[in-house]
C-alpha positions as CSV (number, residue, x, y, z in Angstrom):
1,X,-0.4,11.2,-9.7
2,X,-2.5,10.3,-12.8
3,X,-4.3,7.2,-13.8
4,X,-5.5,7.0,-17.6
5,X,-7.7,4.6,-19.3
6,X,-8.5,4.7,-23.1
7,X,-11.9,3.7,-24.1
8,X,-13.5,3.1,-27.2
9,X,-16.3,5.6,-27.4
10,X,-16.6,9.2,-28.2
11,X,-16.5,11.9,-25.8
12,X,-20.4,12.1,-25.6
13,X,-20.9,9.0,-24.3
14,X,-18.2,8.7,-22.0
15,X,-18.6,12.0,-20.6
16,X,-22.4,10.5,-19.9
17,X,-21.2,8.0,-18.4
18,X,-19.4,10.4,-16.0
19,X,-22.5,12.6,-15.7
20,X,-25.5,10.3,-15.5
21,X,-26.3,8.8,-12.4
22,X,-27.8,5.5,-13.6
23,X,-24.6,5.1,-15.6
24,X,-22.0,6.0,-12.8
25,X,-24.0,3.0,-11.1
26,X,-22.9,0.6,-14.1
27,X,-19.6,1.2,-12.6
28,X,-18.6,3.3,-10.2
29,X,-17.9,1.0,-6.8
30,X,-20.7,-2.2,-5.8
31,X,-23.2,-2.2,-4.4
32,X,-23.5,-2.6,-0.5
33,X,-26.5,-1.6,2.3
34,X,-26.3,1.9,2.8
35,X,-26.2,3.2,-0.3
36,X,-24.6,3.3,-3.6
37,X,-26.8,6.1,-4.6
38,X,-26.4,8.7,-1.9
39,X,-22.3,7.7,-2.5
40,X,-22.9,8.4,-5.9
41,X,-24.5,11.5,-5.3
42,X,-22.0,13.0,-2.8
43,X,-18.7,12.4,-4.8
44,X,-20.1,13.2,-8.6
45,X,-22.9,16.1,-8.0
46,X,-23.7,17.8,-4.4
47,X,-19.2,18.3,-4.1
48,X,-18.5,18.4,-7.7
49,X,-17.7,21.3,-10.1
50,X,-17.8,20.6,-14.0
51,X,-16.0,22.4,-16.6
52,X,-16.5,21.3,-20.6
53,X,-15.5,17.5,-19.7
54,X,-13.4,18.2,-16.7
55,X,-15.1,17.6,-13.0
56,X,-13.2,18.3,-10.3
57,X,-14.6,16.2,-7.5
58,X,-14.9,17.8,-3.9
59,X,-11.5,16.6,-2.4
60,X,-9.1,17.6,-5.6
61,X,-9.3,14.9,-7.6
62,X,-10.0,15.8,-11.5
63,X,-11.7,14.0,-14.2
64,X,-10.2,15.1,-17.9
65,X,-12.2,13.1,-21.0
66,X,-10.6,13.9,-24.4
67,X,-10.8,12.8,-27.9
68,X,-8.1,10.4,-29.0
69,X,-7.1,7.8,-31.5
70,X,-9.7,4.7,-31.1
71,X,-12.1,6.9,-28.8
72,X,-11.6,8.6,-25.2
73,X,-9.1,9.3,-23.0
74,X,-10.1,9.3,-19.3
75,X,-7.5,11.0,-16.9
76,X,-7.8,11.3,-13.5
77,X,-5.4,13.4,-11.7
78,X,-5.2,12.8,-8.2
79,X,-5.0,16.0,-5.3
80,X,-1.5,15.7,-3.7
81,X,-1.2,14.5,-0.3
82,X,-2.5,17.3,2.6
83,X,-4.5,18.8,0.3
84,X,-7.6,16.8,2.4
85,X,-5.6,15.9,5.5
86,X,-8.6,13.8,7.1
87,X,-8.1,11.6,4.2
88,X,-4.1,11.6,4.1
89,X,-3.8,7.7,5.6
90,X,-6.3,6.2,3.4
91,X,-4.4,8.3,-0.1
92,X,-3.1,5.0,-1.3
93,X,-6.5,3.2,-0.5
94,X,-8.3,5.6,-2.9
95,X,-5.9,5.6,-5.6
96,X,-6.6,1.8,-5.8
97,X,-10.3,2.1,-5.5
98,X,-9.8,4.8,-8.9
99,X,-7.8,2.4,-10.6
100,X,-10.7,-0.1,-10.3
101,X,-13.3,2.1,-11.1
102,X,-11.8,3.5,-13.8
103,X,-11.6,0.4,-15.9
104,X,-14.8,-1.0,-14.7
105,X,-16.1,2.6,-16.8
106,X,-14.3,1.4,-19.4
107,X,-15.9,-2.3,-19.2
108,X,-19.1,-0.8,-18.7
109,X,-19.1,1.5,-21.5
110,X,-17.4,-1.2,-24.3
111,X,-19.4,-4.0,-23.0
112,X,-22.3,-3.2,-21.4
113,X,-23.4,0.5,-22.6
114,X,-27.0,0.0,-21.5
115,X,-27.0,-3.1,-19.0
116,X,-27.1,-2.7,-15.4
117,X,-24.8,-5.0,-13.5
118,X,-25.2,-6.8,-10.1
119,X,-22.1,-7.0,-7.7
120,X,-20.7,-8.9,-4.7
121,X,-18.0,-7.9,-2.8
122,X,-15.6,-9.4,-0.4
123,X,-12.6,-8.0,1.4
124,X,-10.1,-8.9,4.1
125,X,-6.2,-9.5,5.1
126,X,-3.5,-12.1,4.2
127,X,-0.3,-12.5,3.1
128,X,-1.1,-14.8,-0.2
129,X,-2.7,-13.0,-3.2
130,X,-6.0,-14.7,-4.5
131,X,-4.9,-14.8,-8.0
132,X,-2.5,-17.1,-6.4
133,X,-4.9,-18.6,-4.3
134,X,-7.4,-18.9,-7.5
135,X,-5.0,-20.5,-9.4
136,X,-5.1,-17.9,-12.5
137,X,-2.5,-19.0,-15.2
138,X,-0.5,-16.7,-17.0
139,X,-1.6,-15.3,-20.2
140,X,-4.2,-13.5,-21.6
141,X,-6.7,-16.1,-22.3
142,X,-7.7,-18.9,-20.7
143,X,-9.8,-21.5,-19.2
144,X,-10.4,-21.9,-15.7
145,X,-12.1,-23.4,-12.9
146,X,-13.3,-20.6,-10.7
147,X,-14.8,-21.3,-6.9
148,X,-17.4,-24.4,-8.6
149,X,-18.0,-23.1,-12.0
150,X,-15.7,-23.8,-15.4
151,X,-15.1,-19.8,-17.3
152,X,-13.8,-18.5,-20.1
153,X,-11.4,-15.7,-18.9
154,X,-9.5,-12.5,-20.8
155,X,-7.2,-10.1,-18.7
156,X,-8.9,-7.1,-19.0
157,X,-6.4,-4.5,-17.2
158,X,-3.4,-5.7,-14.8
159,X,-1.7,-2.9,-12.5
160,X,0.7,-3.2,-9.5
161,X,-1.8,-4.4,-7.3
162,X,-4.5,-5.5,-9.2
163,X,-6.1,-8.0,-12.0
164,X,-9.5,-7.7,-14.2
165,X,-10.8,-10.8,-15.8
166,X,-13.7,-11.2,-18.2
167,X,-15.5,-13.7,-17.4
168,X,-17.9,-15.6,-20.0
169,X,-20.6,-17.3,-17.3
170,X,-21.2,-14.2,-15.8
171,X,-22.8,-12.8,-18.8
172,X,-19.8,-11.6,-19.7
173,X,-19.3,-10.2,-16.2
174,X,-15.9,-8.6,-15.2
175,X,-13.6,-9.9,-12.0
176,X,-11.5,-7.6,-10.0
177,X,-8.9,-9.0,-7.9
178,X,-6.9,-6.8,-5.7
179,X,-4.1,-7.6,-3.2
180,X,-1.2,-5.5,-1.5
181,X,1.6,-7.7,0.4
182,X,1.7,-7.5,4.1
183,X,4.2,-4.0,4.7
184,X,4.6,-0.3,6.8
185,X,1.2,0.6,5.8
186,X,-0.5,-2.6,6.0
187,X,0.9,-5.2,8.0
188,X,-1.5,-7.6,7.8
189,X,-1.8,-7.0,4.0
190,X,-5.0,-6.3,2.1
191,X,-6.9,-8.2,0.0
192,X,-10.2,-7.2,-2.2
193,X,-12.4,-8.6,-5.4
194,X,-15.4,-7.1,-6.9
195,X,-17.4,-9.3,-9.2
196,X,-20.0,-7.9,-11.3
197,X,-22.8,-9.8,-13.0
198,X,-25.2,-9.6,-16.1
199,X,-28.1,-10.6,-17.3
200,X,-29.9,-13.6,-15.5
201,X,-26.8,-15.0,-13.6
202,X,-28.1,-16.3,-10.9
203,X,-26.5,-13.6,-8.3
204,X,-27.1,-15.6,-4.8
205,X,-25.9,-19.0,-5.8
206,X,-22.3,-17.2,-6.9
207,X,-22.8,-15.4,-3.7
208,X,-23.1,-18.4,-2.2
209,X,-20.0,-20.1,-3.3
210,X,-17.5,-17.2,-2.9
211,X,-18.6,-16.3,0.5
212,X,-18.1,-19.4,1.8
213,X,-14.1,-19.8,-0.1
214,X,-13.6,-16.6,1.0
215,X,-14.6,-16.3,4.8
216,X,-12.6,-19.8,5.1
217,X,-9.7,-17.8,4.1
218,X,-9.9,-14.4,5.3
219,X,-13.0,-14.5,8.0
220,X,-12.3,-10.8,8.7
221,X,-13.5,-8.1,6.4
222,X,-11.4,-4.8,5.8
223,X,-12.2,-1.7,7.3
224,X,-12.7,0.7,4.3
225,X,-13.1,4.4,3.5
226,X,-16.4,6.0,2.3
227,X,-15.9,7.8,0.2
228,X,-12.8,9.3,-2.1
């Protein structure tokens, strides 16, 4: 399986952005006690080999950047199932989290080159989508009034399973809203969003007003994997 994303920025900088640690933390994951950093280090450097632009990352996944029309193509080609068979039954799980991270690189590198971001993080189970839940009209642009605060909102990316949103009062901040229906593999359903923040948002009051819509809702969080 592959997942692409084109961004608009040569080679150089995206492949930085790959390669420097203080950038992979503008986008790869949130942050969360325990450590970003030694995550960070683990998948991208200590179980990584890099060729030209091409990492391969310690379980079989690939990273390909190459020059294209309007900037960079990012390709990541996932290792086929068994080829890590400890991480077999979270496979889906990951290819999810790389589908996030992926376009969060590209929002980092378009938006915010140089900016480090702040992020919360919520997770849990239920049957009804949030974007649902949240309201979110069709479209591509719109207004909207999200958990006690009126925003500005583009989509940013939309995949099977998941929705990115700019969002204006979050210094131009990005919302990722995930959700896979109750089924085989998860019969209680999953449901995740990553929001991250810029500039001098005021991090614990947002904080403050998802975590309380959200617990209301789904009071249990998701057990999650590691690493990729």
């Amino acid at each position: 399986m592959k997942i692409v994303v084109t961004v608009a920025a040569p080679v150089a900088t995206v492949w930085d952005a790959l390669r420097n640690k203080d950038k992979i933390r503008h986008w790869h994951g949130w942050e969360y006690e325990g450590g970003l950093d030694e995550e960070i280090d683990l998948i991208y450097f200590t179980r990584a080999v890099e060729d030209g632009t091409t990492l391969r990352l310690g379980n079989g996944d690939e990273f390909a950047v190459e020059a294209v029309d309007g900037g960079s193509r990012v390709t990541l080609t996932r290792a086929p199932l068994g080829a890590d068979p400890d991480w077999d039954a979270y496979y889906d799980d990951v290819t999810e989290g790389w589908i996030t991270f992926l376009h969060q690189l590209r929002f980092a590198v378009e938006r915010h080159p140089d900016d480090p971001r702040r992020t919360l993080f919520y997770s849990g189970n239920g049957a009804v989508s949030p974007i649902d839940e949240l309201h979110i009209p069709a479209g591509d642009a719109f207004e909207l009034d999200l958990i006690g605060e009126r925003v500005t909102c583009e989509v940013w990316y939309r995949s099977d399973h998941q929705l990115g949103l700019t969002v204006d009062a979050w210094g131009n901040g990005l919302l990722v809203l995930s959700h896979i229906p109750p089924g085989d593999q998860k019969p209680d359903g999953a449901t995740m969003a990553i929001l991250s923040l810029y500039g001098d948002v005021d991090r614990d009051a947002v904080d403050a007003r998802w975590r309380a819509w959200w617990s209301e809702r789904r009071p249990e969080e998701l057990e999650l994997p590691t690493e990729p």
